[in-house]
N, CA, C and O atoms as a Maestro MAE file, in Angstrom:
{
 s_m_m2io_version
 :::
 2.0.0
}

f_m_ct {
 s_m_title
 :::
 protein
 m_atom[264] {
  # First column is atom index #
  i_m_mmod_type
  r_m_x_coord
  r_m_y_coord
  r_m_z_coord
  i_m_residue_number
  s_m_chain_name
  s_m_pdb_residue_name
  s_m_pdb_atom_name
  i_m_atomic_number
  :::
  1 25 86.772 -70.536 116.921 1 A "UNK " " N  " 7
  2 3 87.852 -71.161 116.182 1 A "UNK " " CA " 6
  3 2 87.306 -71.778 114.906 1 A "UNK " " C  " 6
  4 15 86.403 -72.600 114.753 1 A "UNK " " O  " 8
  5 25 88.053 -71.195 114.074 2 A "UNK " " N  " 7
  6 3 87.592 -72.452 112.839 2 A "UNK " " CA " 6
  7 2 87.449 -74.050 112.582 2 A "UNK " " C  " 6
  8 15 87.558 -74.814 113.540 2 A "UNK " " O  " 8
  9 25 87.312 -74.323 111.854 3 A "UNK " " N  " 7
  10 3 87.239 -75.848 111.722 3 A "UNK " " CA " 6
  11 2 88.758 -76.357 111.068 3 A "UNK " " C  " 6
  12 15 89.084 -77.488 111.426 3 A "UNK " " O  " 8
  13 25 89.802 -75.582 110.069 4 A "UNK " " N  " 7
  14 3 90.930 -75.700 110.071 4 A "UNK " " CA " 6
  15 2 92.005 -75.321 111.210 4 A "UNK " " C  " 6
  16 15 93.095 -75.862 111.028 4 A "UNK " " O  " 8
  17 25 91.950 -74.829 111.891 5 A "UNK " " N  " 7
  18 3 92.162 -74.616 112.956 5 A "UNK " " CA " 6
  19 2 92.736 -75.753 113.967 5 A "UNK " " C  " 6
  20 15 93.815 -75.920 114.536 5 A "UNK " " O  " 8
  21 25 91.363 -76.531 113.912 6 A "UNK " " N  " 7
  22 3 91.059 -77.279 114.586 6 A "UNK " " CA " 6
  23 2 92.271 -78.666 114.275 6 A "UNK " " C  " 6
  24 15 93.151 -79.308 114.849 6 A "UNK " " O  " 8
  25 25 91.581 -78.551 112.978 7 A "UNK " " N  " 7
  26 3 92.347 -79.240 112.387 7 A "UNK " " CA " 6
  27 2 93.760 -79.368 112.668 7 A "UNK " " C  " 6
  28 15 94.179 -80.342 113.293 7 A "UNK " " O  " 8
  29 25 94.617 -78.337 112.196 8 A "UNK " " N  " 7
  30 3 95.955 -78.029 112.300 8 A "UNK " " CA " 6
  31 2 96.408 -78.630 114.367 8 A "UNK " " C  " 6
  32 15 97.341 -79.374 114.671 8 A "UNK " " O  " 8
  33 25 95.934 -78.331 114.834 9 A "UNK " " N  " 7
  34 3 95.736 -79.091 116.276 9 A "UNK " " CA " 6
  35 2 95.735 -80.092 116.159 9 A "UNK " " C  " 6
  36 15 96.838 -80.539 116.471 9 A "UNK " " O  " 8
  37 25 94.779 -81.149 115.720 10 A "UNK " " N  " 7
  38 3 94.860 -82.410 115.765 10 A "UNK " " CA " 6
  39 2 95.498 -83.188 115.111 10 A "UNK " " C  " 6
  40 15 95.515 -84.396 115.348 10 A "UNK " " O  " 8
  41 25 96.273 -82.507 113.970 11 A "UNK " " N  " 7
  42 3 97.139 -82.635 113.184 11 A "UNK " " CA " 6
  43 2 98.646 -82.926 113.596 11 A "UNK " " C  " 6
  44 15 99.344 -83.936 113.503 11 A "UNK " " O  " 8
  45 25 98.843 -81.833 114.015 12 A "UNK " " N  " 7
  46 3 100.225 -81.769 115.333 12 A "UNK " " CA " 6
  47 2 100.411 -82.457 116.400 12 A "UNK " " C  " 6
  48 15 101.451 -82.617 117.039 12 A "UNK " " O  " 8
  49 25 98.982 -83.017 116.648 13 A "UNK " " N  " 7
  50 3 99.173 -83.783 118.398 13 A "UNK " " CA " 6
  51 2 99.469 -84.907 117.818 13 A "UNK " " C  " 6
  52 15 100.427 -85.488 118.326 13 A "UNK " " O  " 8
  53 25 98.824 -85.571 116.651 14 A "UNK " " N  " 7
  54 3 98.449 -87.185 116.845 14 A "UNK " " CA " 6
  55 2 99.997 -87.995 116.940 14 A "UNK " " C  " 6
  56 15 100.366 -88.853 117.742 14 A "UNK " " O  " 8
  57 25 100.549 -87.514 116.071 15 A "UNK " " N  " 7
  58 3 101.780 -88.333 115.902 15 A "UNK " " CA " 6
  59 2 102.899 -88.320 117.994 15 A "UNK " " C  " 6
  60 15 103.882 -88.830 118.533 15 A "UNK " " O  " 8
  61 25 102.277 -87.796 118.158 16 A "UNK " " N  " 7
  62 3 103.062 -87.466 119.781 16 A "UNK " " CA " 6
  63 2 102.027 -88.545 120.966 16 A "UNK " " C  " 6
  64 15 102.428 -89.400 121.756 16 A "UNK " " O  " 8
  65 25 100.629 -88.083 120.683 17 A "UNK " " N  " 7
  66 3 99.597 -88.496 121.103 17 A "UNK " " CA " 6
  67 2 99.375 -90.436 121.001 17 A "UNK " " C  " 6
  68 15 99.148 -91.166 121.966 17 A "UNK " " O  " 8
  69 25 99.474 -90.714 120.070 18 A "UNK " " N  " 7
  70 3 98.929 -91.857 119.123 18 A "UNK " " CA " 6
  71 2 100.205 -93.017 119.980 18 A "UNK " " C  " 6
  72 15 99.827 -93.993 120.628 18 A "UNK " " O  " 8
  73 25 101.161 -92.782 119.868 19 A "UNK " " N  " 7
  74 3 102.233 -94.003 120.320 19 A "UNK " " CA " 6
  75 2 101.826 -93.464 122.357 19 A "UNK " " C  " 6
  76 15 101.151 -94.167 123.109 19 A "UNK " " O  " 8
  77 25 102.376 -92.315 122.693 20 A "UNK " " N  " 7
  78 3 101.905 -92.514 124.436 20 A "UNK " " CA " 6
  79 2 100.775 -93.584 124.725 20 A "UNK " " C  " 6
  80 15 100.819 -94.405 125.641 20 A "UNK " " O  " 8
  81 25 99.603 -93.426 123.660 21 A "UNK " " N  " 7
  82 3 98.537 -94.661 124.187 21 A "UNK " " CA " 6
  83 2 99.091 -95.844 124.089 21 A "UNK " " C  " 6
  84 15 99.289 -96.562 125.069 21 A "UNK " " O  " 8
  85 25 99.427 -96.192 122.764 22 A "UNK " " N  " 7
  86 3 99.896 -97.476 122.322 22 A "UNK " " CA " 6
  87 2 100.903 -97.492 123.608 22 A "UNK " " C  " 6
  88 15 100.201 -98.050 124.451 22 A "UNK " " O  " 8
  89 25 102.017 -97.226 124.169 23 A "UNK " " N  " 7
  90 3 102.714 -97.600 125.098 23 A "UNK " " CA " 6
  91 2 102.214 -97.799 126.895 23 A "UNK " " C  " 6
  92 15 102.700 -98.339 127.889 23 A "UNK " " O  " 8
  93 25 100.967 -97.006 126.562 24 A "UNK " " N  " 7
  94 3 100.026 -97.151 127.647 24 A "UNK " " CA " 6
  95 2 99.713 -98.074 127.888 24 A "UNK " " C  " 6
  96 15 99.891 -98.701 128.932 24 A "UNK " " O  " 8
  97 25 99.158 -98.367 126.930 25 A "UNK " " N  " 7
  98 3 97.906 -100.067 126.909 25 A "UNK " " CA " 6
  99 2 98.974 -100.755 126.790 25 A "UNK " " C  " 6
  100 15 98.602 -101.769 127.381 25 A "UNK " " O  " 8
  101 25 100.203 -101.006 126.416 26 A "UNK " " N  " 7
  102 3 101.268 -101.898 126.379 26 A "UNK " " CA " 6
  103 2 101.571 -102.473 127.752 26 A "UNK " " C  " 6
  104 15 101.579 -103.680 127.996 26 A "UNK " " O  " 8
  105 25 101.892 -101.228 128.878 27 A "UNK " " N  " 7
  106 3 101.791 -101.158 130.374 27 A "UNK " " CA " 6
  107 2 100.435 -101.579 130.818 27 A "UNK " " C  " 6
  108 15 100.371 -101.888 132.008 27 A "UNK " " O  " 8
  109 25 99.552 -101.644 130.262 28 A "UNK " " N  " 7
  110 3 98.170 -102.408 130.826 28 A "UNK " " CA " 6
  111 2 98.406 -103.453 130.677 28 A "UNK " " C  " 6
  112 15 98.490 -103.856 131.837 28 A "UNK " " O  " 8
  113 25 98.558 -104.117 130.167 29 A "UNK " " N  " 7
  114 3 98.739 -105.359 129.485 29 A "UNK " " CA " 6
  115 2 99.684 -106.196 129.947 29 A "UNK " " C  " 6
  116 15 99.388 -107.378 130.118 29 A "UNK " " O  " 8
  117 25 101.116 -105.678 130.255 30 A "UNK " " N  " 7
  118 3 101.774 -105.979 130.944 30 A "UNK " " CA " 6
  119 2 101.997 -106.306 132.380 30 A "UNK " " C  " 6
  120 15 102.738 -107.130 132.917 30 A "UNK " " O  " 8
  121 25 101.019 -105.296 132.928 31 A "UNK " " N  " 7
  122 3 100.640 -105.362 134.248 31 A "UNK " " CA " 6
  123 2 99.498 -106.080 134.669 31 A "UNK " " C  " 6
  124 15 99.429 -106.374 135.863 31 A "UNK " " O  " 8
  125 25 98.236 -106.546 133.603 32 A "UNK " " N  " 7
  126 3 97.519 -107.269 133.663 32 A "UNK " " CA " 6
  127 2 97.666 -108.616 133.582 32 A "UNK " " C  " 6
  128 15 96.613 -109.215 133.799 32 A "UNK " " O  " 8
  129 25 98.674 -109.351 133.327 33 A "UNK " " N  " 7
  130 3 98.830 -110.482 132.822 33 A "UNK " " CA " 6
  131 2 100.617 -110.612 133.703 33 A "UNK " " C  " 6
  132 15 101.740 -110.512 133.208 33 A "UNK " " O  " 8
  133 25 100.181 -110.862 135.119 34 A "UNK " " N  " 7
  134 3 101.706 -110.848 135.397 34 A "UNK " " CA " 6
  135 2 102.197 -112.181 135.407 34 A "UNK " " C  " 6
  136 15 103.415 -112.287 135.267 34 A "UNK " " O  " 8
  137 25 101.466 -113.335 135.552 35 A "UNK " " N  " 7
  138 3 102.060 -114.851 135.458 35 A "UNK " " CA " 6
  139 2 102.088 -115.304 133.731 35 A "UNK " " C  " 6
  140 15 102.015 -116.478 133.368 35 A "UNK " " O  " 8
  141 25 102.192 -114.285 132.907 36 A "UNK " " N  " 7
  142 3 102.489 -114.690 131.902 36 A "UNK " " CA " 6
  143 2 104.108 -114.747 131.511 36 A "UNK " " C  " 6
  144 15 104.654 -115.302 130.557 36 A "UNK " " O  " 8
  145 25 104.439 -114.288 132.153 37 A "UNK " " N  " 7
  146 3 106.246 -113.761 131.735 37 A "UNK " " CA " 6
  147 2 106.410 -112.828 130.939 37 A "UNK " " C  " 6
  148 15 107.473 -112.962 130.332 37 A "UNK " " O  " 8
  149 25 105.853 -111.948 130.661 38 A "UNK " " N  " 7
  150 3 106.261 -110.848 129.586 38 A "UNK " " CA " 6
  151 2 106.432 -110.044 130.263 38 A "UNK " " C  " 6
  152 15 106.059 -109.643 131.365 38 A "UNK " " O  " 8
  153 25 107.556 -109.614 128.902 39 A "UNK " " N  " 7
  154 3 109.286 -108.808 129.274 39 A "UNK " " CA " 6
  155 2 108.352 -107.101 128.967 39 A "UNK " " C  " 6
  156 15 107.530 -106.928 128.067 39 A "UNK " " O  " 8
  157 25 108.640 -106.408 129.639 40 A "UNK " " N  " 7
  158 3 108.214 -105.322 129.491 40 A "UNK " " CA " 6
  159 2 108.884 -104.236 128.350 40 A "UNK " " C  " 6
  160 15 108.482 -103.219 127.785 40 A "UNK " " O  " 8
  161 25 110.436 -105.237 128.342 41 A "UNK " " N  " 7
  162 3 110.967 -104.235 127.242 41 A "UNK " " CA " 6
  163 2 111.068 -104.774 125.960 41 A "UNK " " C  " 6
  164 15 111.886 -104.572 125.062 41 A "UNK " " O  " 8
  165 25 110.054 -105.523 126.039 42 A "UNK " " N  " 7
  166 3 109.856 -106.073 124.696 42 A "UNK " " CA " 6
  167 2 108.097 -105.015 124.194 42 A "UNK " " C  " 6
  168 15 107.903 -104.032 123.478 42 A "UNK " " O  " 8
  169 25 107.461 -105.633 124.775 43 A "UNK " " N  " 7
  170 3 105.927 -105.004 124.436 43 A "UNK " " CA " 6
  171 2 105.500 -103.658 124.701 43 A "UNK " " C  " 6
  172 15 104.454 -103.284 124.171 43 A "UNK " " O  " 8
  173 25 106.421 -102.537 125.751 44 A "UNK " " N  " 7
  174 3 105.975 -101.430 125.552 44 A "UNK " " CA " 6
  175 2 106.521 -100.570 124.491 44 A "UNK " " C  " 6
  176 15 105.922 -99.539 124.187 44 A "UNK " " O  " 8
  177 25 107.914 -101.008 123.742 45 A "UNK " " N  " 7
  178 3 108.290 -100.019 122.639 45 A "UNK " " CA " 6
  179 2 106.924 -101.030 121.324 45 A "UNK " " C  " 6
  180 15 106.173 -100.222 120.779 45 A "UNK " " O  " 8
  181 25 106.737 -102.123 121.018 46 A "UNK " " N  " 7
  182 3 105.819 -102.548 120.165 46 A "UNK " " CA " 6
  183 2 104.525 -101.976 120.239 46 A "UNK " " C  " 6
  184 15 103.830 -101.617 119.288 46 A "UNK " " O  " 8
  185 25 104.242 -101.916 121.524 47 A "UNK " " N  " 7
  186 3 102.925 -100.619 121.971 47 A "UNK " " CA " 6
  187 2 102.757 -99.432 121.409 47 A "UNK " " C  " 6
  188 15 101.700 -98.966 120.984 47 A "UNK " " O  " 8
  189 25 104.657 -98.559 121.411 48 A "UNK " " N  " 7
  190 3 104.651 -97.454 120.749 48 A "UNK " " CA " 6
  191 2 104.460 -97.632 119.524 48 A "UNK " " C  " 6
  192 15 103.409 -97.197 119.052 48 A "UNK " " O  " 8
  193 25 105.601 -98.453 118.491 49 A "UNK " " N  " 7
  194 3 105.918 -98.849 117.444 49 A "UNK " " CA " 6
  195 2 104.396 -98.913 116.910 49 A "UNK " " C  " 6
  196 15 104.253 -98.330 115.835 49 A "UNK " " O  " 8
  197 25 103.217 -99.510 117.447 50 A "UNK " " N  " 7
  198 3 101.622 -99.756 116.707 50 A "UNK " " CA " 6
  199 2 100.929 -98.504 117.045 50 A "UNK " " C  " 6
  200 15 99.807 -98.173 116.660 50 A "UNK " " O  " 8
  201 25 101.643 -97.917 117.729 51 A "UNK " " N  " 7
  202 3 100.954 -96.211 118.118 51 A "UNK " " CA " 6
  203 2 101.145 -95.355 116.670 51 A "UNK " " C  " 6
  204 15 100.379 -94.844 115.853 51 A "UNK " " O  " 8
  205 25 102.856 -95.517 116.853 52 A "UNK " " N  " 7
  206 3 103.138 -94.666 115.761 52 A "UNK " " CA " 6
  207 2 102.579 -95.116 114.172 52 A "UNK " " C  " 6
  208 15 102.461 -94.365 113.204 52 A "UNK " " O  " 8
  209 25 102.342 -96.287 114.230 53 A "UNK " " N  " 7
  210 3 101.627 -96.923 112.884 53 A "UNK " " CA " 6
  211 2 100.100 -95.972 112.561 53 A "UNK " " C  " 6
  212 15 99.652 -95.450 111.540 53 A "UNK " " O  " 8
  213 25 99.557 -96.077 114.136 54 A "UNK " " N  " 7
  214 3 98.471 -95.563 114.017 54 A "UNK " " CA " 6
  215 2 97.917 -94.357 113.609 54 A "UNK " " C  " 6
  216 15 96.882 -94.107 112.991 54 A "UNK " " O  " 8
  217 25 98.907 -93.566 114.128 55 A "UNK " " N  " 7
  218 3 98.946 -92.059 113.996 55 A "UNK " " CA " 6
  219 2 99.877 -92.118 112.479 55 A "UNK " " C  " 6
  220 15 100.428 -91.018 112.425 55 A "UNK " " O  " 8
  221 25 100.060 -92.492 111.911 56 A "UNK " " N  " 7
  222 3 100.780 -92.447 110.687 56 A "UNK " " CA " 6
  223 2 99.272 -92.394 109.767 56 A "UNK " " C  " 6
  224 15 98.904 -91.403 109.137 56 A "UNK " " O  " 8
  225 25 98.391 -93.911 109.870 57 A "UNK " " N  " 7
  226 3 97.148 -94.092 109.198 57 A "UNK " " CA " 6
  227 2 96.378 -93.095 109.224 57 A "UNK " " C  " 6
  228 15 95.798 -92.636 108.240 57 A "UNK " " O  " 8
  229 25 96.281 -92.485 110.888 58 A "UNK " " N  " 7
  230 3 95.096 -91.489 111.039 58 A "UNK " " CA " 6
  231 2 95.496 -90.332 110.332 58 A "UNK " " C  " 6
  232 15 94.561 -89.805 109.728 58 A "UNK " " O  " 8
  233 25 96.798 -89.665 110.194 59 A "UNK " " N  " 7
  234 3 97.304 -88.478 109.114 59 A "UNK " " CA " 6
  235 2 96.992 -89.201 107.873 59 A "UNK " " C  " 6
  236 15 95.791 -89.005 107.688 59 A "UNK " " O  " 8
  237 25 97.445 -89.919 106.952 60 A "UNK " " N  " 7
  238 3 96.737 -90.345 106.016 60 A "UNK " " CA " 6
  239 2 95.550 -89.910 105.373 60 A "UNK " " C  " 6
  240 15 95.218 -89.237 104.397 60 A "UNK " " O  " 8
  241 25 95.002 -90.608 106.372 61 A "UNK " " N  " 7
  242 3 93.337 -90.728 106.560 61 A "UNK " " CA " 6
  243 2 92.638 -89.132 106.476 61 A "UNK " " C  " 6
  244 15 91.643 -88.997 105.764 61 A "UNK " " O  " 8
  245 25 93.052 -88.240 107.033 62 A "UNK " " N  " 7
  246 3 92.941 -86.846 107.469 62 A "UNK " " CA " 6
  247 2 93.540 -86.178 106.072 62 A "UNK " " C  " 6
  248 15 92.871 -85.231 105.658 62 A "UNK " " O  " 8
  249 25 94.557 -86.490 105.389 63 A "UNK " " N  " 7
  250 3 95.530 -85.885 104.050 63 A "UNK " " CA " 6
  251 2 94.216 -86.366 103.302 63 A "UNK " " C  " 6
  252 15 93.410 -85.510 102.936 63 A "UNK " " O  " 8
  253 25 93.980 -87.689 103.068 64 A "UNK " " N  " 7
  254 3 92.974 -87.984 102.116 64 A "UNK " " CA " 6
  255 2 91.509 -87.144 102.215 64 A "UNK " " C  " 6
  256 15 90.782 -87.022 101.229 64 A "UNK " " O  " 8
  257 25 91.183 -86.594 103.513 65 A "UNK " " N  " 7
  258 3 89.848 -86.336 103.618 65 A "UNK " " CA " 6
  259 2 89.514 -85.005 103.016 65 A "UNK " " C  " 6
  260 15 88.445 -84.618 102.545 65 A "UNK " " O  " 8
  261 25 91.062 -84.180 103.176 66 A "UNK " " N  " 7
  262 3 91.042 -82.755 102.921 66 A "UNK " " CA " 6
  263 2 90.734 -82.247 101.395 66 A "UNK " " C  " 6
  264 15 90.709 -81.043 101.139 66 A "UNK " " O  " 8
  :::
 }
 m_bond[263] {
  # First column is bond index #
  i_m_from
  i_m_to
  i_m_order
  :::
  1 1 2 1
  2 2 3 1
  3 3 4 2
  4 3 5 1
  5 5 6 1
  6 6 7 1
  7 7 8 2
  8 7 9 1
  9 9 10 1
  10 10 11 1
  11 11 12 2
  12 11 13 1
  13 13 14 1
  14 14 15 1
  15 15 16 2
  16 15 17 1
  17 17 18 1
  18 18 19 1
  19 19 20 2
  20 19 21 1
  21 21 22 1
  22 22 23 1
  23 23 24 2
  24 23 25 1
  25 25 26 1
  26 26 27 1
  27 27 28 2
  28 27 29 1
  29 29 30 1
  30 30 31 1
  31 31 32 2
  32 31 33 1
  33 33 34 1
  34 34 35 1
  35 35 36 2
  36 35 37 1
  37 37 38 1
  38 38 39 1
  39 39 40 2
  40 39 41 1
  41 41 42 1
  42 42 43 1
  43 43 44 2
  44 43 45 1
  45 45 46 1
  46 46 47 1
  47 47 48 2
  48 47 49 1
  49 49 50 1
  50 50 51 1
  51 51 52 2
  52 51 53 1
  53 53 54 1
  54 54 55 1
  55 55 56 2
  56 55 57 1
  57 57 58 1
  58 58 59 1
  59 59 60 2
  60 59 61 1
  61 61 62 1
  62 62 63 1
  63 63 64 2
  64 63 65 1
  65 65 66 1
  66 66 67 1
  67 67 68 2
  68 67 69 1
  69 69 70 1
  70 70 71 1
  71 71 72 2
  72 71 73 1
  73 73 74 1
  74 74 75 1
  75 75 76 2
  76 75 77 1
  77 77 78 1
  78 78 79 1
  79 79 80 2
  80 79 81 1
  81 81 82 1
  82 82 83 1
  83 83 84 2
  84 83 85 1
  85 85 86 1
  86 86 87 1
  87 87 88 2
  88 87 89 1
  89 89 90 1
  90 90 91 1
  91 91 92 2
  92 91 93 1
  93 93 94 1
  94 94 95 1
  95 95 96 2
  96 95 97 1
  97 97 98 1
  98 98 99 1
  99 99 100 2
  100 99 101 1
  101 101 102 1
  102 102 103 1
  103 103 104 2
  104 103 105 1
  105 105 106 1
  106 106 107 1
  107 107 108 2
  108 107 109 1
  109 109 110 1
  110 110 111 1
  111 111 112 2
  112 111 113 1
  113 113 114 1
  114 114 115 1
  115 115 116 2
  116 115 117 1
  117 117 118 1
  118 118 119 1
  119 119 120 2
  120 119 121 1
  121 121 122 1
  122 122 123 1
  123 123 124 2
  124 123 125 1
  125 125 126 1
  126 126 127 1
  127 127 128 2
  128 127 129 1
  129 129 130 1
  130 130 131 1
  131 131 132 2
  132 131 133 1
  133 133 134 1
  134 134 135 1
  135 135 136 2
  136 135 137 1
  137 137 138 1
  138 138 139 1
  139 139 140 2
  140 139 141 1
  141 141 142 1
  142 142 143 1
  143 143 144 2
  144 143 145 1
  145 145 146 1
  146 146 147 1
  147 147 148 2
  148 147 149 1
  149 149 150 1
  150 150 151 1
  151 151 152 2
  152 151 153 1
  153 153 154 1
  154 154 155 1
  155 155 156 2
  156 155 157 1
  157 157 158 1
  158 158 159 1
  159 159 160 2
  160 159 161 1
  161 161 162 1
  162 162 163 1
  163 163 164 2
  164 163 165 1
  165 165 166 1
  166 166 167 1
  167 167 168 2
  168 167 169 1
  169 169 170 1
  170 170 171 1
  171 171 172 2
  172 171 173 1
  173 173 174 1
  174 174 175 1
  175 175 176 2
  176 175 177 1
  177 177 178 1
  178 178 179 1
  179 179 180 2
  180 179 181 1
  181 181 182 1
  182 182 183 1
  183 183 184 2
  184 183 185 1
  185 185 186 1
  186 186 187 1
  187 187 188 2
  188 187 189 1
  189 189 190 1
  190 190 191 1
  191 191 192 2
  192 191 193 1
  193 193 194 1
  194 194 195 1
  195 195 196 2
  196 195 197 1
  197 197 198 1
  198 198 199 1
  199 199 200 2
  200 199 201 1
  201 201 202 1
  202 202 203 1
  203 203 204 2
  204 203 205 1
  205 205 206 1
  206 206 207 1
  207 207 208 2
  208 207 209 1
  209 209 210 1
  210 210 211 1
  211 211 212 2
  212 211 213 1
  213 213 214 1
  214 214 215 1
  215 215 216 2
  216 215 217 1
  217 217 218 1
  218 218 219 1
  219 219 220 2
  220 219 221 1
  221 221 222 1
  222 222 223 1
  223 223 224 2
  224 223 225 1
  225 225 226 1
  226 226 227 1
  227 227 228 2
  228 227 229 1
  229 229 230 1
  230 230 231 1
  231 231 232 2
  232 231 233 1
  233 233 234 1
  234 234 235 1
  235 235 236 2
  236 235 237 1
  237 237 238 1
  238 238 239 1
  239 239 240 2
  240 239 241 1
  241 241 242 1
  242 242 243 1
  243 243 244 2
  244 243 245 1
  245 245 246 1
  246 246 247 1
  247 247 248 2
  248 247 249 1
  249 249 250 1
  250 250 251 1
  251 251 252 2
  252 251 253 1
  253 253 254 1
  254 254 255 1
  255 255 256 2
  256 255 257 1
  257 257 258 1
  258 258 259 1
  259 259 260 2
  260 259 261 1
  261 261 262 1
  262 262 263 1
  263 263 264 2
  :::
 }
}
């Protein structure tokens, strides 16, 4: 496989990829800290919401490198 290739792959996943974590670790977090009171439907879409930030930067980041 080429190295654009490759590219074009990691290209396509991140934005799909990038918020599932962020909503992941949101559910960690949530589940780690249960005598805190946090609302779950507050912090796992903000989980996504900093996912999708992320994967926004990392395309960026990837547009700029090319």
């Amino acid at each position: 496989m080429s190295m654009r290739h490759i590219m074009n792959n990691v290209e396509s996943a991140l934005p799909y990829v990038f918020p599932a974590i962020g909503g992941l670790l949101a559910v960690v977090v949530v589940n780690m800290r249960p005598m805190a009171q946090m609302n779950p439907m507050i912090w796992i879409p903000v989980g996504i919401f900093l996912g999708w930030i992320a994967a926004r930067g990392a395309l960026r980041m990837l547009d700029w490198l090319r």
